[in-house]
C-alpha positions in Angstrom: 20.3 -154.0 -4.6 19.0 -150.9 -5.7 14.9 -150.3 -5.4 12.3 -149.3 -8.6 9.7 -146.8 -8.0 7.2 -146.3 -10.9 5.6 -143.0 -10.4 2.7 -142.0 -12.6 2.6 -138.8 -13.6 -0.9 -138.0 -13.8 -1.2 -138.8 -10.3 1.6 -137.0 -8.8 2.3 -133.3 -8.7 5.8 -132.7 -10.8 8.0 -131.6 -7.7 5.9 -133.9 -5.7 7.5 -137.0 -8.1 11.3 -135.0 -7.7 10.9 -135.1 -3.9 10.1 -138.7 -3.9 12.9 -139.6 -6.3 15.2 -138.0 -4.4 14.5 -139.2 -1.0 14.5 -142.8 -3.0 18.0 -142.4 -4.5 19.3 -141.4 -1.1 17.4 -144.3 0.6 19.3 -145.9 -1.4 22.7 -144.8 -1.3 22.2 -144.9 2.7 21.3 -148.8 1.8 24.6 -149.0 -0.3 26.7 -147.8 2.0 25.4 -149.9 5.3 25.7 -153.0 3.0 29.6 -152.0 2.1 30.3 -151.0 6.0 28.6 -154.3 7.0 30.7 -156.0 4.7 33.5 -154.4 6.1 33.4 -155.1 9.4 36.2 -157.1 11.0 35.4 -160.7 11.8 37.3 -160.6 15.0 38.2 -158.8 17.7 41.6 -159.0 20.3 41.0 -157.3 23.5 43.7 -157.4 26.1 43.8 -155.5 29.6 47.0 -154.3 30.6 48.5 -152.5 34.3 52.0 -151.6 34.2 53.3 -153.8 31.9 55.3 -151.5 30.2 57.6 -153.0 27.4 56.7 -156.4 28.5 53.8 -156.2 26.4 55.4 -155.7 23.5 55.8 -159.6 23.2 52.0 -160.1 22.9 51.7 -157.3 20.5 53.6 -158.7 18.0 52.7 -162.4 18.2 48.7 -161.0 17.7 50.0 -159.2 14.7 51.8 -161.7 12.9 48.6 -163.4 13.2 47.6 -165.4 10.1 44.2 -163.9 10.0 44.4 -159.8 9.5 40.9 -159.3 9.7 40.4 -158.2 13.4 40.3 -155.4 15.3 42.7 -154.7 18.6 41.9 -153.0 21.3 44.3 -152.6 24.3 43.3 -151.2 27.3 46.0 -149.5 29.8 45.1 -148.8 33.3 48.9 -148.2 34.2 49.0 -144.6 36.5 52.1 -144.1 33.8 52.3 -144.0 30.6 55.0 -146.5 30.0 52.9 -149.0 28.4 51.7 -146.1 25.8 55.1 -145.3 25.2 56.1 -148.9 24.9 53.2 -149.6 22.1 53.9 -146.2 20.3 55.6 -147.9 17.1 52.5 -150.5 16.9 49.9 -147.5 16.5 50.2 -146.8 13.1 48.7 -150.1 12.3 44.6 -149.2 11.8 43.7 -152.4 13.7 45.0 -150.7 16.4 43.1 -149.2 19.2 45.1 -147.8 22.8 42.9 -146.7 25.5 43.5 -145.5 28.5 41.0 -145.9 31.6 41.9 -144.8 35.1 39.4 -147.4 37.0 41.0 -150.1 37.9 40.4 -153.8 37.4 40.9 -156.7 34.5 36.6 -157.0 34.1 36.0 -153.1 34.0 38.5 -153.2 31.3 37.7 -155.9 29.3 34.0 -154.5 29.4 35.6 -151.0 27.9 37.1 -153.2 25.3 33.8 -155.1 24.5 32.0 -151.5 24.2 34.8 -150.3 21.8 34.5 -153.3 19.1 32.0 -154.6 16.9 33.0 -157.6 15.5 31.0 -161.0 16.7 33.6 -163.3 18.2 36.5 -161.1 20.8 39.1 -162.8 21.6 40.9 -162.1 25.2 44.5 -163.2 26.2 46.6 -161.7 28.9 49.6 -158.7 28.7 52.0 -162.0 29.7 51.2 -164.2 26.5 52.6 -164.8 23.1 50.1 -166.2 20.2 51.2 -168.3 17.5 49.9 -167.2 14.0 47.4 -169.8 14.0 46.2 -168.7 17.8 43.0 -167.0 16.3 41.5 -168.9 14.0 42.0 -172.5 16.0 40.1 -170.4 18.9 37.5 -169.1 16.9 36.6 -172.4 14.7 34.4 -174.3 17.5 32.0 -171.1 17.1 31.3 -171.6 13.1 30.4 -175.3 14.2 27.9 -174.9 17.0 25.9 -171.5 16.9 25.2 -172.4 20.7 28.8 -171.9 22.1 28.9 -168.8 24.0 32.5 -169.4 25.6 35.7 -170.9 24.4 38.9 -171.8 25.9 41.9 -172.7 25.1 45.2 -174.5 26.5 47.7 -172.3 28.4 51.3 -173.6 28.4 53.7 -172.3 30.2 56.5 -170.8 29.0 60.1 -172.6 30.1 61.8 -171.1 33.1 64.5 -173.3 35.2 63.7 -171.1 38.6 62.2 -172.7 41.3 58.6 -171.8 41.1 55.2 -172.1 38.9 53.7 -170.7 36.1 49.7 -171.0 35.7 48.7 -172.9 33.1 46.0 -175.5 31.8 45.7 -178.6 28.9 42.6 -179.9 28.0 43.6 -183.2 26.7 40.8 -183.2 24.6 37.9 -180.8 23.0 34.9 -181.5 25.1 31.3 -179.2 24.8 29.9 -177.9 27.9 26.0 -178.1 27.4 24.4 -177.6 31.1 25.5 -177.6 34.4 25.0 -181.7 33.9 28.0 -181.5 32.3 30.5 -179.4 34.8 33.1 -181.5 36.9 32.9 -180.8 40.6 37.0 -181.4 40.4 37.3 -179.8 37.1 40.4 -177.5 36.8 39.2 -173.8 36.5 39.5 -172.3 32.6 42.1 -169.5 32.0 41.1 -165.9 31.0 44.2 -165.8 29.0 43.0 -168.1 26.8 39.6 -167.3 25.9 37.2 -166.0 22.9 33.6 -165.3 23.5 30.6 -164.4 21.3 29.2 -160.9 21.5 25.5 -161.9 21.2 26.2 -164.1 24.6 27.0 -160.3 26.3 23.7 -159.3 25.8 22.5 -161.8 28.3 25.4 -161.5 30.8 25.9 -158.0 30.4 29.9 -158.7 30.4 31.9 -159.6 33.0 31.2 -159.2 36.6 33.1 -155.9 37.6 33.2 -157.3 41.5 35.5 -160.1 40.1 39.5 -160.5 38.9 42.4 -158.9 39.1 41.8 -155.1 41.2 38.4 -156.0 42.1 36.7 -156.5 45.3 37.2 -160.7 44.8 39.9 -160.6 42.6 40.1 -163.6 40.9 37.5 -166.3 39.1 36.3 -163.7 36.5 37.4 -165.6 33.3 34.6 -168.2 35.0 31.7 -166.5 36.2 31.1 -164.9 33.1 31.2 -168.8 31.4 29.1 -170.0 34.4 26.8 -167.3 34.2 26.0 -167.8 30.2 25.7 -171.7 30.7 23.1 -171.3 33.2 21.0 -168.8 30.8 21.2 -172.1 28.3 24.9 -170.9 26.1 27.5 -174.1 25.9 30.9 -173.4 26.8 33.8 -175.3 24.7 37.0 -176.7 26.3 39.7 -176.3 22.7 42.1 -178.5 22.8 43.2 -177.7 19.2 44.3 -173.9 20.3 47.4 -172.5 22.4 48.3 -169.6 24.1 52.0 -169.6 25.9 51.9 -167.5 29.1 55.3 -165.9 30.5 53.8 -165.0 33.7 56.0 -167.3 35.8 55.8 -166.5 39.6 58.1 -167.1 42.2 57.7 -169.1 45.3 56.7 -166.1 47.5 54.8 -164.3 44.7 52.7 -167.9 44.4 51.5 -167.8 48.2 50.9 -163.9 47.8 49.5 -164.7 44.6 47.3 -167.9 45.9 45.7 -166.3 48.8 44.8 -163.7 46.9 43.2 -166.4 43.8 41.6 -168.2 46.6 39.6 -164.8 48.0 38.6 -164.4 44.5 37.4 -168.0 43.6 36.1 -168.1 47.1 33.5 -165.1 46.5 33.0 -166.1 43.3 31.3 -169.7 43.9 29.3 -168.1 46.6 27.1 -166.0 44.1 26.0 -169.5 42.8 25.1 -170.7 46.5 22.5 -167.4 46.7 21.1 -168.1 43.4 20.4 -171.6 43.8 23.0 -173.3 41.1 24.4 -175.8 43.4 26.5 -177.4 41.2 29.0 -174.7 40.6 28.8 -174.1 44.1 29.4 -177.2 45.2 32.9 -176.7 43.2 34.6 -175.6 46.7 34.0 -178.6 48.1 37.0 -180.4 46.3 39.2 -177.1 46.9 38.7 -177.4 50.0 39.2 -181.3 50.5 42.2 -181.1 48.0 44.2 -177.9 50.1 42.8 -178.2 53.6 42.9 -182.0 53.9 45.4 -184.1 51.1 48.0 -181.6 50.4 48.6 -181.2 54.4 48.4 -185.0 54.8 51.4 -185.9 52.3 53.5 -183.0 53.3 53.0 -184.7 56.2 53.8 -188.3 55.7 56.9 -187.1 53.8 58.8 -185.7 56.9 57.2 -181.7 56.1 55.3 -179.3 57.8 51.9 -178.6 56.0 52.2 -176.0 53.5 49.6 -173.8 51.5 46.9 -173.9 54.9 46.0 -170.3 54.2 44.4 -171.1 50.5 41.6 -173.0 52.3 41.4 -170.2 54.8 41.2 -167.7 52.0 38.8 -169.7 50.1 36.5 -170.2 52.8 36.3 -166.2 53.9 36.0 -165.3 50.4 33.1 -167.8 49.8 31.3 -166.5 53.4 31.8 -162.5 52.3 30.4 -163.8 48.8 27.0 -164.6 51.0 27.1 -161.2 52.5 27.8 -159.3 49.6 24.8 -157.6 48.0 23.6 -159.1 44.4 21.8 -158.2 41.4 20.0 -161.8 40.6 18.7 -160.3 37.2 22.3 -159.9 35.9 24.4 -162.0 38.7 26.4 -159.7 38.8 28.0 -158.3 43.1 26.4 -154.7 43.4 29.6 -152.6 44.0 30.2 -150.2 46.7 28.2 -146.9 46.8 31.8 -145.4 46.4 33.2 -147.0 43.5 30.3 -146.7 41.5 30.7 -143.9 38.7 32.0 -144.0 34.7 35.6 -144.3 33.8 37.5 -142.0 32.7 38.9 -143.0 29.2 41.1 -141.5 26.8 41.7 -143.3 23.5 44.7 -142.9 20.8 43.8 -143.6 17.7 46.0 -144.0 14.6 
């Protein structure tokens, strides 16, 4: 919309009335152009944090770009020491949707928050370097947002992809949609949602300040991320949507070995985690070991028992329990709920970006 200015001239000086019709004209052009680049903006954005992956990503890559919708933006962010993954992606980085960056930090959350800084769109989506999308991945995630302006966080089901080796993939089904309005609403013996599957709104960052860079994979508690950050926005008054309508198929199968290595380490993570909730007073997320630790430390021993085995899996509980007790003892911001980090390993990433 373009503005009038009427400018008499016996009350204005001659280059007076120039000077104002100029700055008008490029008020306006300024307006023009902020309303096209608005316009222009992507709807969506995909971030995915990757660590030597290498060609295994290449999978995920292509399922998010046979996507049904194309307007979204892509941002993949490689904390490999090699350049394998970069390599790997090379032929996918003449698409413009495209963003590779490179951070050498460490850690799933820092890099997801170095995605979140480098898009604009309103709703990112987030799946992991393991996952393939179907085409319709994107919009099925993102429709529970155009219905209910209070949704902060969705997720999705993960299914596992098929393998005939003894061993276990992580997944989850929601059998149906449900909303997530208050902590009323929250389980105690819930399943815990799944970062690969997962969209959330930008506006919701503001008052979480993005994920807790203490948590998930490479962190100090190294799992439980994908959750705090839900947990954390439901508490500040954002609902939290379980989609049963959209998929995600994970190929991260693990192997017997990898899943104790792999448990112990979860355990730590969800342990320290939950404890953040005991210091600031939300009981009921807190309370969510409880059941972990009556499901791992008490019926799983008892029925490898009764059928003729030795008690397996004892160390999750341990794990769980000494990551929730050096939770207590680790320092916290109660403005942001976010773990202070180390003295140390505080600093700015280093980050090197290839555009197209």
């Amino acid at each position: 919309m373009t503005s009038r200015v009427v400018i008499e001239s016996n009350e204005i000086p001659p280059r007076e009335r120039e000077s104002i019709l100029a700055s008008t004209v490029v008020a306006n052009l300024e307006t023009s152009q902020h309303s096209i680049a608005e316009s222009a903006l992507p709807r969506y954005a995909v971030v995915i944090a990757t660590y030597n992956r290498g060609a295994r990503i290449v999978p995920v890559v292509a399922s998010m770009l046979r996507s049904e919708i194309s307007d979204f933006e892509f941002v993949i962010v490689d904390q490999s020491p090699h350049d394998e993954t970069r390599r790997a992606l090379e032929p996918f980085l003449g698409d413009p949707r495209i963003r590779y960056v490179h951070c050498d930090i460490a850690g799933t959350s820092r890099a997801r928050n170095r995605g979140f800084e480098l898009t604009t769109a309103p709703i990112i989506a987030i799946t992991d370097d393991d996952c393939i999308v179907p085409p319709d991945w994107l919009s099925r995630l993102a429709a529970p947002f155009k219905m209910h302006p209070e949704i902060g966080v969705v997720y999705c089901n993960v299914e596992p992809a098929p393998c005939s080796e003894p061993g276990h993939t992580p997944q989850i089904r929601f059998p149906e949609t449900r909303l997530i309005r208050s902590l009323r609403d929250l389980r105690p013996s819930q399943p815990l949602w799944m970062g690969a599957g997962m969209a959330i709104r930008r506006s919701i960052l503001t008052d979480v300040q993005g994920f807790d860079e203490m948590l998930g994979p490479g962190c100090a508690f190294s799992a439980c991320e994908d959750n705090d950050i839900a947990w954390r926005g439901l508490v500040r008054g954002w609902w939290i949507c379980e989609n049963a309508d959209a998929t995600v198929v994970h190929d991260g199968f693990r192997t017997l070995e990898q899943l104790r290595a792999h448990g112990m380490r979860d355990f730590y993570g969800i342990g320290g985690t939950l404890a953040k909730y005991l210091k600031t007073g939300h009981l009921r997320i807190a309370a969510m070991a409880i059941p972990l630790l009556f499901r791992f430390g008490a019926v799983a021993p008892m029925k490898d028992l009764l059928n003729g085995r030795p008690p397996q899996g004892l160390r999750r509980p341990y794990m769980l329990a000494r990551g929730f007790f050096d939770g207590l003892r680790a320092p916290l911001n109660r403005t942001t709920g976010h773990y202070r980090p180390p003295l140390a390993k505080r600093g700015t990433a280093s980050i090197r970006s290839v555009r197209p």
